[in-house]
py3Dmol code that shows the C-alpha trace and the ligand (Angstrom):
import py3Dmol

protein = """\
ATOM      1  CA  UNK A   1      -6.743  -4.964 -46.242  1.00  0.00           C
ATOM      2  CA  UNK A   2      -4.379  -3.663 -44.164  1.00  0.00           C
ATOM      3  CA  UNK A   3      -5.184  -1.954 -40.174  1.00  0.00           C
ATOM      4  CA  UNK A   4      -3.709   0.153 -37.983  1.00  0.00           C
ATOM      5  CA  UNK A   5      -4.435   0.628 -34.863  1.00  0.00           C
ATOM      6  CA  UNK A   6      -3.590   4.278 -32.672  1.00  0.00           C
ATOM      7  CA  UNK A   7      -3.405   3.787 -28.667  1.00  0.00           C
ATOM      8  CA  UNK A   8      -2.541   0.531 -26.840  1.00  0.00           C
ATOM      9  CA  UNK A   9      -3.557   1.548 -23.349  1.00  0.00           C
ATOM     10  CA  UNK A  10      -5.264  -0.795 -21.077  1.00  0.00           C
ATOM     11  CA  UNK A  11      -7.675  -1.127 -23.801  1.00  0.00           C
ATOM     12  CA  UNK A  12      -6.344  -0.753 -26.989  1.00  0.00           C
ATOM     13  CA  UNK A  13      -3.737  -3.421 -26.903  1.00  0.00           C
ATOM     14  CA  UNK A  14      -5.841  -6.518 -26.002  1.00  0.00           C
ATOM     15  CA  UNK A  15      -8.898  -5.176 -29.240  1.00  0.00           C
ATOM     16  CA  UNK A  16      -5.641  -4.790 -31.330  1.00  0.00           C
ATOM     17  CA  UNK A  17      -4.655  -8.272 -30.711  1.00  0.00           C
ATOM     18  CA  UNK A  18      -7.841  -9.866 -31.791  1.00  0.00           C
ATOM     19  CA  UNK A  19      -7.443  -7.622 -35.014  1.00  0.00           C
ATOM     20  CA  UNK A  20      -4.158  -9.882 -35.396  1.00  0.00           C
ATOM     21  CA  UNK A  21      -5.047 -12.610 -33.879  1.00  0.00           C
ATOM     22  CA  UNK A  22      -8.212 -12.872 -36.659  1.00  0.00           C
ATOM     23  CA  UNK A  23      -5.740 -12.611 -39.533  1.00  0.00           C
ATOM     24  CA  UNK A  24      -5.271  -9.089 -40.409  1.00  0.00           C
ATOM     25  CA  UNK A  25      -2.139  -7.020 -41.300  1.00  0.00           C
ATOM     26  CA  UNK A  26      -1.398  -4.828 -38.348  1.00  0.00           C
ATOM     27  CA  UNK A  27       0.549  -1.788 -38.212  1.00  0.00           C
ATOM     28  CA  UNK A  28       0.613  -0.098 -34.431  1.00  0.00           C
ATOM     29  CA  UNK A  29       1.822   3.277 -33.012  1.00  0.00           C
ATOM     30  CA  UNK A  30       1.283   4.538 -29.351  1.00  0.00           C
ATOM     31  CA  UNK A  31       2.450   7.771 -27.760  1.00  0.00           C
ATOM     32  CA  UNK A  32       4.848   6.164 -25.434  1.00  0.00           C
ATOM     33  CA  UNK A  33       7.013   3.613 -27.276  1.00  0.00           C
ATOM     34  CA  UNK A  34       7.301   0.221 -25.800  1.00  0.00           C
ATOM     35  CA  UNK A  35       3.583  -0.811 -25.472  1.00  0.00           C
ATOM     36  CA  UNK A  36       3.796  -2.569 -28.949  1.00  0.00           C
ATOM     37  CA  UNK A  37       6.445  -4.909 -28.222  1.00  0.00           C
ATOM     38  CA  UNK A  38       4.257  -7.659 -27.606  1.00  0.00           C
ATOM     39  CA  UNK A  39       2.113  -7.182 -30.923  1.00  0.00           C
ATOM     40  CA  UNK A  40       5.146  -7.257 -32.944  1.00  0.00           C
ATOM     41  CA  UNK A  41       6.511  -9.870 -31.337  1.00  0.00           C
ATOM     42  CA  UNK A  42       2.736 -11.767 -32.626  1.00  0.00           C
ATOM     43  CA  UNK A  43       3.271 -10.392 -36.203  1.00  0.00           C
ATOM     44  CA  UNK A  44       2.156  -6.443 -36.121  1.00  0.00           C
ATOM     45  CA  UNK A  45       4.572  -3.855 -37.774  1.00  0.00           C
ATOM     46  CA  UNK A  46       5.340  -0.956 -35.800  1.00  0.00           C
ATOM     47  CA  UNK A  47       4.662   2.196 -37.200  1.00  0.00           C
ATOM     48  CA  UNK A  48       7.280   4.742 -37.068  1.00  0.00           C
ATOM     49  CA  UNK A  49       4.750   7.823 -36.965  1.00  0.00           C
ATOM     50  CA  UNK A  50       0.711   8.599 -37.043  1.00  0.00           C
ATOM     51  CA  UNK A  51       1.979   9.724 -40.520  1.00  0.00           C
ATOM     52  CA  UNK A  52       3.290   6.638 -41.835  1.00  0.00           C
ATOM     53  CA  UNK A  53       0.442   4.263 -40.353  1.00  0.00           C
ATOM     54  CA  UNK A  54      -2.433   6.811 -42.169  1.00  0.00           C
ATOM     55  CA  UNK A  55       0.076   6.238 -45.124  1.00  0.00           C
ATOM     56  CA  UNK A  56      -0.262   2.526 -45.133  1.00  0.00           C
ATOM     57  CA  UNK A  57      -3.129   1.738 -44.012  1.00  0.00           C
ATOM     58  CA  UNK A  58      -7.018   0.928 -45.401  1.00  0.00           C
ATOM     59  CA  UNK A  59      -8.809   1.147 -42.109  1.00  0.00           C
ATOM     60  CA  UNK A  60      -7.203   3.021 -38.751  1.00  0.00           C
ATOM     61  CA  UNK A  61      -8.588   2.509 -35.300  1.00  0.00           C
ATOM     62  CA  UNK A  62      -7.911   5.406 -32.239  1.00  0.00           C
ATOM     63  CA  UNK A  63      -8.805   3.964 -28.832  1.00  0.00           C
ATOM     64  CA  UNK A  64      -6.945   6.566 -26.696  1.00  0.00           C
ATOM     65  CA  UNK A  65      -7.900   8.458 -23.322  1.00  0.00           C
ATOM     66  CA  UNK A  66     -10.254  11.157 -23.591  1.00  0.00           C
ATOM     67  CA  UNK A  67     -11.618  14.348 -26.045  1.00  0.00           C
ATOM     68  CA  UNK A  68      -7.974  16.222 -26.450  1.00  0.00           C
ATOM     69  CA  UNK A  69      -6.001  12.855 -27.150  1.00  0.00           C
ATOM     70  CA  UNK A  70      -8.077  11.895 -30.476  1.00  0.00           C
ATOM     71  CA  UNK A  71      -8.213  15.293 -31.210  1.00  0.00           C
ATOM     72  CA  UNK A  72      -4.805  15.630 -31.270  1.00  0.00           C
ATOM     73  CA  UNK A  73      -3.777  12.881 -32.973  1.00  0.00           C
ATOM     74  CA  UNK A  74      -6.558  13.432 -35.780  1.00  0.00           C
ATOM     75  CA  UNK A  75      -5.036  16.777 -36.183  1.00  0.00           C
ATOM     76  CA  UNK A  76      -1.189  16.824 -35.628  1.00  0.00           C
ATOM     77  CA  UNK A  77      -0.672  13.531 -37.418  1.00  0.00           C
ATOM     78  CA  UNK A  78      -3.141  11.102 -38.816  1.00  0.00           C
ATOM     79  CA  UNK A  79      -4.882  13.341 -41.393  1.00  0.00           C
ATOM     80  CA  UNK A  80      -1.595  14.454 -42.278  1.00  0.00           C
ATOM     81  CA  UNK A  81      -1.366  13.515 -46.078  1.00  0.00           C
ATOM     82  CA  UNK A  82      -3.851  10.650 -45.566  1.00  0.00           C
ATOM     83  CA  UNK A  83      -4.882   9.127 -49.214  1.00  0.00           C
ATOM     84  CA  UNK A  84      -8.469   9.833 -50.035  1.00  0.00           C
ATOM     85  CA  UNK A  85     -11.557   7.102 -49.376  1.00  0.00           C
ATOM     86  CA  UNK A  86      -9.586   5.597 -46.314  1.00  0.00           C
ATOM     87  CA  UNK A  87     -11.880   4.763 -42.899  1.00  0.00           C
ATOM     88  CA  UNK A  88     -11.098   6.083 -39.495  1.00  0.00           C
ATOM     89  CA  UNK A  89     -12.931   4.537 -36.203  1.00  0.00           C
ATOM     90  CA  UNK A  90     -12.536   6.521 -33.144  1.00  0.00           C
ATOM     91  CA  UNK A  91     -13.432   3.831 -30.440  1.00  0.00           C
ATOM     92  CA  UNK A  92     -12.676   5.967 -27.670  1.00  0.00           C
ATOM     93  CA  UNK A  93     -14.835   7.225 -25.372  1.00  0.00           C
ATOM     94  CA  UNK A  94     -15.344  11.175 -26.265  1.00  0.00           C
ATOM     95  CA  UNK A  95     -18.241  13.857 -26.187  1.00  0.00           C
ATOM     96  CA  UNK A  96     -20.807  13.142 -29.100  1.00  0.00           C
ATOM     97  CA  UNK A  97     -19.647  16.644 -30.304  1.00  0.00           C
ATOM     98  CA  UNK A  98     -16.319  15.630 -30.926  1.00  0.00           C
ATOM     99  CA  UNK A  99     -17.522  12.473 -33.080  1.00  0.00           C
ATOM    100  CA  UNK A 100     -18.854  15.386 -35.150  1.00  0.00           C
ATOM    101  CA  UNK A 101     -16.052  17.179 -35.152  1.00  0.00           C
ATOM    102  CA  UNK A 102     -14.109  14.306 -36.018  1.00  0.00           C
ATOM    103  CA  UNK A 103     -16.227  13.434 -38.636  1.00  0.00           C
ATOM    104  CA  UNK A 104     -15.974  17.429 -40.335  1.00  0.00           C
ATOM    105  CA  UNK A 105     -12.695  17.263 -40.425  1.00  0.00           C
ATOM    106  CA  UNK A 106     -12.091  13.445 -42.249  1.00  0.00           C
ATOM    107  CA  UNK A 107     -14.856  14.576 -44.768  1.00  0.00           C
ATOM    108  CA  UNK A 108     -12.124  17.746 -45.609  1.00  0.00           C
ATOM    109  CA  UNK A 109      -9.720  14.734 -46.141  1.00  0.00           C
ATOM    110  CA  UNK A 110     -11.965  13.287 -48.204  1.00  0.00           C
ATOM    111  CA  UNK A 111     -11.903  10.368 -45.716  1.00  0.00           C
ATOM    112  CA  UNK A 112     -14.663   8.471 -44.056  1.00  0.00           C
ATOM    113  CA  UNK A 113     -15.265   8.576 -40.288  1.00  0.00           C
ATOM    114  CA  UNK A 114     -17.298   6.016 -37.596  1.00  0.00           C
ATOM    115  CA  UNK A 115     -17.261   6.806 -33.590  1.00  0.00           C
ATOM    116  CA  UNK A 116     -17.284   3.237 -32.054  1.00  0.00           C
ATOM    117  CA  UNK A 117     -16.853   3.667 -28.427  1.00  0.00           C
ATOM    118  CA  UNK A 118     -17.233   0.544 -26.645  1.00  0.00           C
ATOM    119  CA  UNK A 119     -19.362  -0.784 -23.934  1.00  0.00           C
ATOM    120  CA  UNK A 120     -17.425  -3.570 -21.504  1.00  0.00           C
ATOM    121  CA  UNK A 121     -14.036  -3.270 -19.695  1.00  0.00           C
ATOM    122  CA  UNK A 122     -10.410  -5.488 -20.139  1.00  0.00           C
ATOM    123  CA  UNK A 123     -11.783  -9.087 -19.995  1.00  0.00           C
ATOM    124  CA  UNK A 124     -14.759  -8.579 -22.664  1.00  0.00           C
ATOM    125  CA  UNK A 125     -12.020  -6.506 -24.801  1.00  0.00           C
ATOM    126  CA  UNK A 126      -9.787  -9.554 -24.471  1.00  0.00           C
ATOM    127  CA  UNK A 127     -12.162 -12.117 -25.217  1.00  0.00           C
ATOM    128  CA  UNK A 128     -13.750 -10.164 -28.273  1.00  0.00           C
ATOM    129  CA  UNK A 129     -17.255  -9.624 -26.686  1.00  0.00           C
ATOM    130  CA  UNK A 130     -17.506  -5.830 -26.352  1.00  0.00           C
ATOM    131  CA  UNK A 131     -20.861  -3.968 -27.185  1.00  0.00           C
ATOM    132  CA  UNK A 132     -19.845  -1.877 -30.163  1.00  0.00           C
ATOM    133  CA  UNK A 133     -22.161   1.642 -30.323  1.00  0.00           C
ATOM    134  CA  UNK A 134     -21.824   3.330 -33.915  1.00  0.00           C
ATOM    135  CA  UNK A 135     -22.305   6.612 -35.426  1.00  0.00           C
ATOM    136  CA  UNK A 136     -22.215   6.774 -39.031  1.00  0.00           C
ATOM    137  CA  UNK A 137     -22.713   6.394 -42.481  1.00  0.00           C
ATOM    138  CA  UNK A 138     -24.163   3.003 -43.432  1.00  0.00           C
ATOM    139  CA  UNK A 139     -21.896   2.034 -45.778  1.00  0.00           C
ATOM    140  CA  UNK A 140     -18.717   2.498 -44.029  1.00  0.00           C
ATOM    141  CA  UNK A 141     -20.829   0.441 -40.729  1.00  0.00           C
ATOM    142  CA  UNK A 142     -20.940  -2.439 -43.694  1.00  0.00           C
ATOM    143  CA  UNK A 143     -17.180  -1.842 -44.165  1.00  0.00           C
ATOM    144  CA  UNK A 144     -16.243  -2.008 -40.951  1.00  0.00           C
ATOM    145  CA  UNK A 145     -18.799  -4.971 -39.930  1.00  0.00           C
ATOM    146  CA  UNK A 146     -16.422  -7.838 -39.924  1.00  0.00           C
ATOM    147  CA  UNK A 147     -13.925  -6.291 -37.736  1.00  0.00           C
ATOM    148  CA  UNK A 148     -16.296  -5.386 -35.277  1.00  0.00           C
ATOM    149  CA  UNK A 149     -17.358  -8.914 -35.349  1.00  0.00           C
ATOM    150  CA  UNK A 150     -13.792  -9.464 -34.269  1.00  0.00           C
ATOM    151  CA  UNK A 151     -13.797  -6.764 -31.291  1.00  0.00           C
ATOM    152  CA  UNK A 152     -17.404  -7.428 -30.339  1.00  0.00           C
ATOM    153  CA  UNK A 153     -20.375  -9.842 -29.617  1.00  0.00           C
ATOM    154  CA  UNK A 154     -22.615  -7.159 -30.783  1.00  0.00           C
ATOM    155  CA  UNK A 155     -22.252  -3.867 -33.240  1.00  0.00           C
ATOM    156  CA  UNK A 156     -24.982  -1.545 -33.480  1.00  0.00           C
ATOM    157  CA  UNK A 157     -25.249   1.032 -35.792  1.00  0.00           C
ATOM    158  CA  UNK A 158     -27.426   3.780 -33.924  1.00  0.00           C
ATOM    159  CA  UNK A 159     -27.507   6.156 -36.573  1.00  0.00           C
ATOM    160  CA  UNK A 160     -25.475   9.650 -37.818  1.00  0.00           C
ATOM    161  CA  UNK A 161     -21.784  10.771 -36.372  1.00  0.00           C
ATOM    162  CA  UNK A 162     -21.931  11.388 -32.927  1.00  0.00           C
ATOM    163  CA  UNK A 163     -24.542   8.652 -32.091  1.00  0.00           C
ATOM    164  CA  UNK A 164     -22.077   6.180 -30.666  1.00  0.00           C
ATOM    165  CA  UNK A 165     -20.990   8.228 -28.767  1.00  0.00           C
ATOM    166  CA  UNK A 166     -24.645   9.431 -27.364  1.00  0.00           C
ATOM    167  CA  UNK A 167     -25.359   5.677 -26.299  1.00  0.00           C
ATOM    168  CA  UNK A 168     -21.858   5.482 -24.763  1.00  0.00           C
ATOM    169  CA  UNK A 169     -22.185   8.134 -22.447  1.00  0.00           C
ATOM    170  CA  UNK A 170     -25.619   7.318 -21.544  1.00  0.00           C
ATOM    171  CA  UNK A 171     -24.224   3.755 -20.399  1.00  0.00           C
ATOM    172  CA  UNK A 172     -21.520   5.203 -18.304  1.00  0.00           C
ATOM    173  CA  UNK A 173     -23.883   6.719 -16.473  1.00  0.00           C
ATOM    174  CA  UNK A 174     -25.917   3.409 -15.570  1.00  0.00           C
ATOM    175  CA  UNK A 175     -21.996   2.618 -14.836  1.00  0.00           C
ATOM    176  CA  UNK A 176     -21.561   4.985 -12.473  1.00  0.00           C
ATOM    177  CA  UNK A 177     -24.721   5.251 -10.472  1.00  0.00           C
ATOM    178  CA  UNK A 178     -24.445   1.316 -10.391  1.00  0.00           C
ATOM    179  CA  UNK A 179     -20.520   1.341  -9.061  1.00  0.00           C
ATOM    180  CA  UNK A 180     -21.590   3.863  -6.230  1.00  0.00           C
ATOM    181  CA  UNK A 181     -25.054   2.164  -5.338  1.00  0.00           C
ATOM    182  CA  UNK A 182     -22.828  -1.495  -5.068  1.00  0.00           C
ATOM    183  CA  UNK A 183     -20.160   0.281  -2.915  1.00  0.00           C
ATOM    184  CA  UNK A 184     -22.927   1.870  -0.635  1.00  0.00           C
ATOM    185  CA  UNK A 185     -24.542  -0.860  -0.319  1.00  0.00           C
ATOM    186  CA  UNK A 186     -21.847  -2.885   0.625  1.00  0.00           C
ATOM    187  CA  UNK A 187     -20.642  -0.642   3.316  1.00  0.00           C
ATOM    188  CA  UNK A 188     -24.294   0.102   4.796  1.00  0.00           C
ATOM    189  CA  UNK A 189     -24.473  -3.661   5.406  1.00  0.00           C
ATOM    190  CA  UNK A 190     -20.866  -4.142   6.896  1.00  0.00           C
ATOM    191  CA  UNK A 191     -21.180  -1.600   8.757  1.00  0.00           C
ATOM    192  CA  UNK A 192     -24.409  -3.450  10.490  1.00  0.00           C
ATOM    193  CA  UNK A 193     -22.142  -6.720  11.041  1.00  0.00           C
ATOM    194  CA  UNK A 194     -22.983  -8.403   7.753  1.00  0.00           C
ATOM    195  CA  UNK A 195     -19.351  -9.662   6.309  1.00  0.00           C
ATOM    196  CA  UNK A 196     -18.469  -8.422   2.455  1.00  0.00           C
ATOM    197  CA  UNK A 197     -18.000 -11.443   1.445  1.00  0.00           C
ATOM    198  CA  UNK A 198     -21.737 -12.689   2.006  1.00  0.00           C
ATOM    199  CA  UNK A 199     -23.481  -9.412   1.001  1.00  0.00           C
ATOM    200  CA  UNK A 200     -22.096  -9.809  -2.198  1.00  0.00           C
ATOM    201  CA  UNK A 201     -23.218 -13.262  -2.504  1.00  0.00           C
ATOM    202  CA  UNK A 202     -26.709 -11.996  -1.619  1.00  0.00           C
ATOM    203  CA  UNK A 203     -26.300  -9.469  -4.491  1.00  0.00           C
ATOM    204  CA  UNK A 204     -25.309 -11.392  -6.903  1.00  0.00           C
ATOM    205  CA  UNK A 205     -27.189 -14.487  -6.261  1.00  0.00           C
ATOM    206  CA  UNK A 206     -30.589 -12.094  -6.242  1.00  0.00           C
ATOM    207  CA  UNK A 207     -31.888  -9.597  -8.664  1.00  0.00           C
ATOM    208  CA  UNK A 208     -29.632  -7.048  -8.144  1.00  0.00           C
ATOM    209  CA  UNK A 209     -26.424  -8.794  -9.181  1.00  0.00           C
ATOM    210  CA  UNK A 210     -25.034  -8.311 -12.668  1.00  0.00           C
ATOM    211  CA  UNK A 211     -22.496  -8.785 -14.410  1.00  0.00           C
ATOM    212  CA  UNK A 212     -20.606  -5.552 -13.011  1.00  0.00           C
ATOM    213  CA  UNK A 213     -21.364  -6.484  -9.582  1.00  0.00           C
ATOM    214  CA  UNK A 214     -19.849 -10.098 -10.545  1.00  0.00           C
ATOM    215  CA  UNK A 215     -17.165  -8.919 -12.074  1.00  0.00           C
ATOM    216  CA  UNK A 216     -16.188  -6.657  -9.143  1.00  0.00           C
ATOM    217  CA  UNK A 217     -16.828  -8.746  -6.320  1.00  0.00           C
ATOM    218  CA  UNK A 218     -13.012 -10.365  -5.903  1.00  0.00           C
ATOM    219  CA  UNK A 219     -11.562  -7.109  -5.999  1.00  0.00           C
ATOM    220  CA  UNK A 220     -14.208  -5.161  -3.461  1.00  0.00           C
ATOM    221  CA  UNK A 221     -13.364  -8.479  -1.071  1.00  0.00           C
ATOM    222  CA  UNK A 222      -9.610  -8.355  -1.677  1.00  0.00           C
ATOM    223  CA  UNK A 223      -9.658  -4.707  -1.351  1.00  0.00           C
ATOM    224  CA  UNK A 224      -6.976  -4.170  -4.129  1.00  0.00           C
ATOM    225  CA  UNK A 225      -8.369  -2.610  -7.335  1.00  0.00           C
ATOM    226  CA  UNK A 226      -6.160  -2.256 -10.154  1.00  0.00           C
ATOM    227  CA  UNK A 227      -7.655  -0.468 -13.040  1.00  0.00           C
ATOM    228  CA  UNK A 228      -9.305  -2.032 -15.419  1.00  0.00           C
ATOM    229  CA  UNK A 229     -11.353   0.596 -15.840  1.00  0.00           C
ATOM    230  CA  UNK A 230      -9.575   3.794 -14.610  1.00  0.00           C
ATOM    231  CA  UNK A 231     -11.603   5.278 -11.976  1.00  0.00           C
ATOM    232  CA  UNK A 232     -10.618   9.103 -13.962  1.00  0.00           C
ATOM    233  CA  UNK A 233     -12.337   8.052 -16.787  1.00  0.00           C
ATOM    234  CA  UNK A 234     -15.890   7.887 -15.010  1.00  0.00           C
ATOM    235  CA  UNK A 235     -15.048  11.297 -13.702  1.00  0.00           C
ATOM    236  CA  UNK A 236     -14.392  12.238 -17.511  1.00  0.00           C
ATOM    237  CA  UNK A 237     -17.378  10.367 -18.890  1.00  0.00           C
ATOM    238  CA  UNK A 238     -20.194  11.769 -16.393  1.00  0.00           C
ATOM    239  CA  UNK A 239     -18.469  15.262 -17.344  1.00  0.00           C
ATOM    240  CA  UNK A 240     -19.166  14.260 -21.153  1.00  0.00           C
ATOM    241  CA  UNK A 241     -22.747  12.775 -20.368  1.00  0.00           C
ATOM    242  CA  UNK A 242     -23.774  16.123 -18.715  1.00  0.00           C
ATOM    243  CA  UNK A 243     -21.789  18.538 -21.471  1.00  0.00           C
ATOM    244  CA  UNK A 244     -24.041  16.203 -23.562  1.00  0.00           C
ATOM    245  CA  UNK A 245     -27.332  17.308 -21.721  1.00  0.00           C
ATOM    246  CA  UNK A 246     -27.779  14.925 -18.683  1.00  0.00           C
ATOM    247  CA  UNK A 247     -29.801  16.684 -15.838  1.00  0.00           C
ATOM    248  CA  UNK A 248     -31.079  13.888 -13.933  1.00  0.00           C
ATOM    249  CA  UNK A 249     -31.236  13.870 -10.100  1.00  0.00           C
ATOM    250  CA  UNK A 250     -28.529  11.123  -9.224  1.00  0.00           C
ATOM    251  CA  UNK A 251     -26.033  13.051 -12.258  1.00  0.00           C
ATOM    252  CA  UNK A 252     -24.427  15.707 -10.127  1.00  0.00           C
ATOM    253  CA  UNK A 253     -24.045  13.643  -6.352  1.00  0.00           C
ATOM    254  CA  UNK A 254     -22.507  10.822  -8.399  1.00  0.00           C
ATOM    255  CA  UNK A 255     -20.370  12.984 -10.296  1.00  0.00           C
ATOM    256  CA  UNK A 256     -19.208  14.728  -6.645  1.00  0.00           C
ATOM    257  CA  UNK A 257     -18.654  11.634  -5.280  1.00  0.00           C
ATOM    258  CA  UNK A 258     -16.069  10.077  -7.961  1.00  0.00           C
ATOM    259  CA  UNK A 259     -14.568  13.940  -8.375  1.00  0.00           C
ATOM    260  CA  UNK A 260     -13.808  13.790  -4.498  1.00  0.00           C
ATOM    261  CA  UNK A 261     -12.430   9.746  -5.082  1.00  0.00           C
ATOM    262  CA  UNK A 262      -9.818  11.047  -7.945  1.00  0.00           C
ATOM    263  CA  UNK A 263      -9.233  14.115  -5.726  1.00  0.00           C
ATOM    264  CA  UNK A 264      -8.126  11.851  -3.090  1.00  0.00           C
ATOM    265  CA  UNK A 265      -5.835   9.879  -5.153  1.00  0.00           C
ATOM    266  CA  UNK A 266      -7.729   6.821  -6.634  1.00  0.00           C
ATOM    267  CA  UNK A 267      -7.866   8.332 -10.259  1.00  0.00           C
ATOM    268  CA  UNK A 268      -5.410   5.651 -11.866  1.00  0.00           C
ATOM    269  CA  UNK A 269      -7.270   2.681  -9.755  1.00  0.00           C
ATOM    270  CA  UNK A 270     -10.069   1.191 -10.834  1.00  0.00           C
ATOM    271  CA  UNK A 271     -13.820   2.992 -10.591  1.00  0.00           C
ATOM    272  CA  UNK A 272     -14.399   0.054  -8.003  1.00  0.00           C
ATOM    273  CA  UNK A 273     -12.044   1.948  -5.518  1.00  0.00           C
ATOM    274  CA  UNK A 274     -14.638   4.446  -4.824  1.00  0.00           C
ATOM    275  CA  UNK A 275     -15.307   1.801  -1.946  1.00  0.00           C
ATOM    276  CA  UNK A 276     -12.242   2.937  -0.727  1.00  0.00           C
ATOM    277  CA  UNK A 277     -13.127   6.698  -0.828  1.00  0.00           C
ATOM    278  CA  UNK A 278     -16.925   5.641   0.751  1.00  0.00           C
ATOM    279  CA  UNK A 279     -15.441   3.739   3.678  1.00  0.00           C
ATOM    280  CA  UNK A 280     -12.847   6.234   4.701  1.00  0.00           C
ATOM    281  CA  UNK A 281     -15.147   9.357   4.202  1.00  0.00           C
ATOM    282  CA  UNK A 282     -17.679   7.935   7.267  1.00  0.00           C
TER     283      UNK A 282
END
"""
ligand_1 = """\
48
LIG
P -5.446 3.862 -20.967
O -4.998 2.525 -20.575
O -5.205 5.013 -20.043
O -4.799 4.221 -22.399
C -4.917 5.520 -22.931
C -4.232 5.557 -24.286
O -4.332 6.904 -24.788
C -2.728 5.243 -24.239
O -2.368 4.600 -25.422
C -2.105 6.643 -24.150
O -0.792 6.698 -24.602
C -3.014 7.376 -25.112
N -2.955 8.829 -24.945
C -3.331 9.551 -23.876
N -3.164 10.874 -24.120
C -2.655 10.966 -25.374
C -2.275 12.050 -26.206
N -2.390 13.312 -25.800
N -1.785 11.776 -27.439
C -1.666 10.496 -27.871
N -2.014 9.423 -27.140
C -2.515 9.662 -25.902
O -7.007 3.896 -21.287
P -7.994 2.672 -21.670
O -8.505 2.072 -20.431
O -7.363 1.839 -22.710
O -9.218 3.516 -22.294
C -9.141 4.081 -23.597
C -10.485 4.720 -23.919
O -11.514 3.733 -23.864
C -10.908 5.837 -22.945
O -11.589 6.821 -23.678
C -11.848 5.113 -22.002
O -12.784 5.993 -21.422
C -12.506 4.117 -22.935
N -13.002 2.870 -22.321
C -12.249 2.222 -21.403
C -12.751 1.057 -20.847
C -11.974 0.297 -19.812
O -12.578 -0.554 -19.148
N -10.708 0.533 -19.633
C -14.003 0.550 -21.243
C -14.722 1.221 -22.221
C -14.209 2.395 -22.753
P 0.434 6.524 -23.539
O 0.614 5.044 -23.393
O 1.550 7.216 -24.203
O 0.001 7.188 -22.252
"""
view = py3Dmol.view(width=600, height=400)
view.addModel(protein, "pdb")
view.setStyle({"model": 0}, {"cartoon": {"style": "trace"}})
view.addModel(ligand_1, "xyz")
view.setStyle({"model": 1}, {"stick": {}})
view.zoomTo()
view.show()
């Protein structure tokens, strides 16, 4: 069986590597050429077009930025002469609406479709222990079951298109409330004398820690945050979770608050960075 895989962003590359690194024939295409170097230089082909890869391919994977990327590369490209009874997985993270669009326009291909947006940032996506949310029919979840074992620790299949991508912007939002509460909470305390460094060891030491607070704590000390998780993308994915219906109290101050920290330049740095934004708003 052979893959390809669309979009080796932050993301994208290190989930395409396990696809190779498990044993699979690989073909790779990104917008911007040079990101695949270091896949083919572990084995994967590099596609010379979206074309070409939906040519050769059984199974294609899109993990790209946001709604207008996949829907541009579904349309001007990948579904392009595609053979019949092939399998596309969108894994990015999109509004549940476009899953269904998606998923319209591969059944006019006569081709199957799956959103599979992940839960879990850069480090579970390199070690192959990302929460996998799927929307779908069942027997293309069964297809697609041992590669997901691959990407994932756990795949669930949540029901009909556009279902992934319901849980996944329902978990960005326990994301996002959780990023600002950590980054409040951090600043109330310094700003009462209590050093960083120990209020996060109170945090995560107690009930409140996590693995997102873990995971967060060197940079919030250091102060540097590149992105693992691009700060933008929050902004994008409480937009999505509220286009999808969210009206909850803490929705539209958290969405103000990360709007203001891309407006002020963080965008491309890690959501963590809204620290940054918090501490120099006071
Ligand atoms: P990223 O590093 O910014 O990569 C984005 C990818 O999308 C790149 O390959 C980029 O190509 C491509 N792209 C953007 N616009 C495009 C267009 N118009 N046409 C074709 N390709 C386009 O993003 P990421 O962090 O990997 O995230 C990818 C997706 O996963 C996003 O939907 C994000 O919300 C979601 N996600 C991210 C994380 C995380 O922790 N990073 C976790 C869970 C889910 P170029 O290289 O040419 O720009």
């Amino acid at each position: 069986m052979k893959i390809g895989w669309v979009g080796l962003g932050n993301m994208g590359n290190v989930m395409a590597a396990n696809i190779l690194k498990a044993g699979y024939e690989l073909q790779v295409f990104n917008r911007s050429r040079g990101k695949e170097d270091e896949l083919v230089s572990a084995g994967a082909v590099s596609a010379a077009g979206l074309e070409e890869l939906a040519r050769d391919c059984d199974i294609v994977f899109t993990m790209l930025a946001d709604d207008n990327a996949v829907k541009s590369v579904y349309e001007d490209g990948l579904l392009s002469g595609i053979g019949q009874g092939k399998l596309l997985i969108d894994m990015s993270t999109v509004a549940p609406a476009t899953s269904v669009y998606l998923a319209g326009l591969c059944q006019s291909h006569a081709v199957s479709f799956l959103d599979a947006p992940v839960s879990g940032s850069v480090q579970p996506a390199t070690e192959g222990t990302l929460i996998i949310m799927v929307g779908g029919e069942s027997e293309d979840y069964q297809q697609a079951l041992p590669l997901f074992e691959v990407l994932g620790k756990l795949s669930l299949h949540l029901g009909g298109h556009g279902a992934g991508s319901s849980a996944k912007v329902a978990i960005n939002y326990l994301l996002a409330v959780q990023t600002q509460a950590l980054a409040e909470t951090v600043l109330f305390a310094q700003r009462n004398g209590i050093d960083k460094e120990r209020m996060l060891q109170i945090v995560n030491e107690g009930a409140c820690g996590n693995k997102m607070s873990q995971l967060k704590t060197p940079s919030i000390i250091k102060g540097e945050f590149p992105a693992a998780f691009a700060l933008k993308y929050i902004v994008k994915d409480l937009k999505l979770a509220k286009q999808a219906g969210l009206d909850a109290p803490l929705a539209n101050p958290v969405l103000d608050t990360f709007s203001a920290a891309m407006q002020s330049g963080l965008g491309n740095e890690d959501l963590m960075a809204v620290v940054k934004y918090l501490d120099n708003k006071k």
